[in-house]
C-alpha positions as CSV (number, residue, x, y, z in Angstrom):
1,X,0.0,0.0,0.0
2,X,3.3,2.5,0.4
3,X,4.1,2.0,-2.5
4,X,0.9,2.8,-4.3
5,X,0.8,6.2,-2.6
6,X,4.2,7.2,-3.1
7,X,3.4,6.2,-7.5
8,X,0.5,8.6,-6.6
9,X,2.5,11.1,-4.7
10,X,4.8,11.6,-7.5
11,X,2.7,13.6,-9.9
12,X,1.1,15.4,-7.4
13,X,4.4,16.4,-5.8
14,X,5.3,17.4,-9.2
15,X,2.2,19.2,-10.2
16,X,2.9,21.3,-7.1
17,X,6.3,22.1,-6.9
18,X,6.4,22.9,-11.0
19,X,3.2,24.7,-10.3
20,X,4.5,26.7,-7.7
21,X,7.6,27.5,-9.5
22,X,5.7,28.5,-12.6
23,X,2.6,30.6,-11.9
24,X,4.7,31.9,-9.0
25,X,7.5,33.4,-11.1
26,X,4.4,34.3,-14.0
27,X,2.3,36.3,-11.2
28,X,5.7,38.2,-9.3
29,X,7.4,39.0,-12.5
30,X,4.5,40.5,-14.9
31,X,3.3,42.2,-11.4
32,X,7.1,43.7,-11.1
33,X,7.0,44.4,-15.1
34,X,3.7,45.7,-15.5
35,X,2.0,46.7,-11.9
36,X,-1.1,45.6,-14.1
37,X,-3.4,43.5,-11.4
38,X,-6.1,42.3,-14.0
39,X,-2.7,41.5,-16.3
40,X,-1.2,39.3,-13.7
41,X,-4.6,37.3,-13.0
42,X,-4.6,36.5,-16.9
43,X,-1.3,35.6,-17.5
44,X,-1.5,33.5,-14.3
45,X,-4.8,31.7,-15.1
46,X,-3.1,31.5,-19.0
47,X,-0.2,30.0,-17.7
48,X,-1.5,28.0,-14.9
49,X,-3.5,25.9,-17.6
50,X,-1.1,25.8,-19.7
51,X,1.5,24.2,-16.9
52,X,-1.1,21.9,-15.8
53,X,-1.4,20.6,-19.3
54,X,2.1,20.3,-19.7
55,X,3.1,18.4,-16.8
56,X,0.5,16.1,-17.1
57,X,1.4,15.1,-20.2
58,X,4.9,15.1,-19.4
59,X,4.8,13.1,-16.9
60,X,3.1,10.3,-18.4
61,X,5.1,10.7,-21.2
62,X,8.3,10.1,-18.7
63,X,6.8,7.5,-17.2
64,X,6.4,5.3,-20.4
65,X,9.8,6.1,-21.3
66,X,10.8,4.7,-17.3
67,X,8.4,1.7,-18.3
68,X,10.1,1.1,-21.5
69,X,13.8,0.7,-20.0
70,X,12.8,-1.2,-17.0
71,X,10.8,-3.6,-19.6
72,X,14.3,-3.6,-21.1
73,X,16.1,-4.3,-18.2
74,X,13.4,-7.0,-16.7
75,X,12.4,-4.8,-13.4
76,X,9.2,-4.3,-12.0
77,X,7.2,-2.1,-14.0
78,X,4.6,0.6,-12.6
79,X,1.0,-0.8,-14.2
80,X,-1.2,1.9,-16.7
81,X,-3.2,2.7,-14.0
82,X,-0.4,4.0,-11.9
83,X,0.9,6.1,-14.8
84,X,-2.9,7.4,-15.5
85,X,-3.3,8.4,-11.6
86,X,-0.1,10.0,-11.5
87,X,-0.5,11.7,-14.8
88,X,-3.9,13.0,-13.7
89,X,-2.8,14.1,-9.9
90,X,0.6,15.7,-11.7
91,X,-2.8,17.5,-13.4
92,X,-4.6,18.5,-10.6
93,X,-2.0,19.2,-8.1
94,X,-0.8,22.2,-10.9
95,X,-4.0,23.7,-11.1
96,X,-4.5,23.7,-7.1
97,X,-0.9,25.1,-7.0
98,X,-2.1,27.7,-9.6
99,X,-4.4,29.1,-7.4
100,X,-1.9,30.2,-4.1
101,X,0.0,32.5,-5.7
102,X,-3.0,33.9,-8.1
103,X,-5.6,34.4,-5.6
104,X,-3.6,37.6,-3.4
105,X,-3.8,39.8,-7.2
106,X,-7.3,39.0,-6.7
107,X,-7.9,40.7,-3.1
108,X,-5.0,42.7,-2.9
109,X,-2.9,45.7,-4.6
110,X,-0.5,44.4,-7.1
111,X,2.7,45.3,-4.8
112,X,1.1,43.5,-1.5
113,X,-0.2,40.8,-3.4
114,X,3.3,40.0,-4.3
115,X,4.0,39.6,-0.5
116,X,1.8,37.4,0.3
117,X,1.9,35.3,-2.9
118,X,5.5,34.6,-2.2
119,X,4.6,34.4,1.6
120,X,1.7,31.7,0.6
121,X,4.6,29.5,-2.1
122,X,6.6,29.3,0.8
123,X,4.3,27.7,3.3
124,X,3.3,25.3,0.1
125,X,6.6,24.4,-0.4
126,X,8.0,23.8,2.8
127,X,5.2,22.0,3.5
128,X,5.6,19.4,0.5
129,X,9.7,19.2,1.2
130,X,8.8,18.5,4.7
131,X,6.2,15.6,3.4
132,X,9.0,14.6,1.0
133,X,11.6,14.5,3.9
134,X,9.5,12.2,5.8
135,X,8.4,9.8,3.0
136,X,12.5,9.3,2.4
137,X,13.2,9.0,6.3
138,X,15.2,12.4,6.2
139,X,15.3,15.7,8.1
140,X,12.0,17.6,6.7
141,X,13.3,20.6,8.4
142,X,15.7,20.4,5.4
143,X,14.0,19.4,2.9
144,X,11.1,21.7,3.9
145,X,14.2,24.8,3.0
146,X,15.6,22.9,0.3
147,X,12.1,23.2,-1.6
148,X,11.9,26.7,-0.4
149,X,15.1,27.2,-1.7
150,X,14.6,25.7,-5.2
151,X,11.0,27.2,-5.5
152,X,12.2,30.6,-4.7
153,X,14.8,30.8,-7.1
154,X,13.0,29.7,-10.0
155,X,10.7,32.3,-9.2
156,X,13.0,35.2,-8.4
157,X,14.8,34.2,-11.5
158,X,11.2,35.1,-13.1
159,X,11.0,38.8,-11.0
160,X,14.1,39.5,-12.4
161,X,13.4,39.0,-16.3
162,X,10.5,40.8,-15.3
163,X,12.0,43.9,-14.4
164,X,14.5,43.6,-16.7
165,X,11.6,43.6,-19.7
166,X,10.2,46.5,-17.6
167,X,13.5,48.7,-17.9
168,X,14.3,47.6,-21.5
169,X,10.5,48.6,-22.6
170,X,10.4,51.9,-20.3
């Protein structure tokens, strides 16, 4: 039965981290290029879909190319239906993940919403590193920051094409 949620756990660990990543870096750096709230929902929502699309897909497409070498190499192989759940919770985790970093542009000024975006990815991803640190019988204190970590520089990497777009277009 562990090992039936952890096949699970995979996409939706995915779909959440790359999620997070994505629509966070989307929302902070067209909000730090353009100040433009109803802007920054759009290209959020846009982009949100559009990841939760793409990691589905990818996903299962990685996991038939996984199924194809171990089929090669005569090791267990994860059935269709494990792929298909996975594929499908890599789906729906994204779009859940979309929403934590959207939903402050929708209550808040652009520059607050920003806060509390990055505030609200945070607490997502040190929550799922901590999960992840306990499923491997680590520290989750440190893999809580290490997802922190990764998440925020993907992200900040975002902010900062943003404003460099911003300056370049001023």
């Amino acid at each position: 039965m562990q090992v039936d949620l952890v096949e699970g756990f995979q996409g939706t660990a995915f779909g959440i981290m790359d999620g997070v990543i994505t629509i966070l870096g989307v929302v902070i750096g067209v909000a730090g290029a353009t100040n433009n709230t109803p802007l920054v929902i759009v290209s959020g929502v846009v982009a949100g879909i559009a990841n939760a699309f793409g990691n589905s897909i990818g996903f299962y497409a990685s996991e038939l190319a996984e199924r194809g070498e171990h089929m090669r190499k005569n090791m267990d192989l994860a059935s269709h239906k494990e792929m298909y759940k996975s594929s499908i919770l890599s789906f729906v985790a994204s779009l859940v993940a979309m929403v934590v970093p959207i939903f402050p542009f929708i209550l808040l000024p652009a520059d607050y919403a920003m806060v509390v975006a990055v505030a609200a990815a945070v607490v997502l991803l040190y929550a799922l590193g901590s999960y992840v640190g306990h499923l491997s019988g680590l520290d989750r204190f440190r893999f809580g920051v290490r997802y922190i970590l990764l998440g925020l520089l993907g992200a900040g990497l975002a902010y900062v094409v943003g404003e460099l777009l911003r300056s370049v277009m001023a």
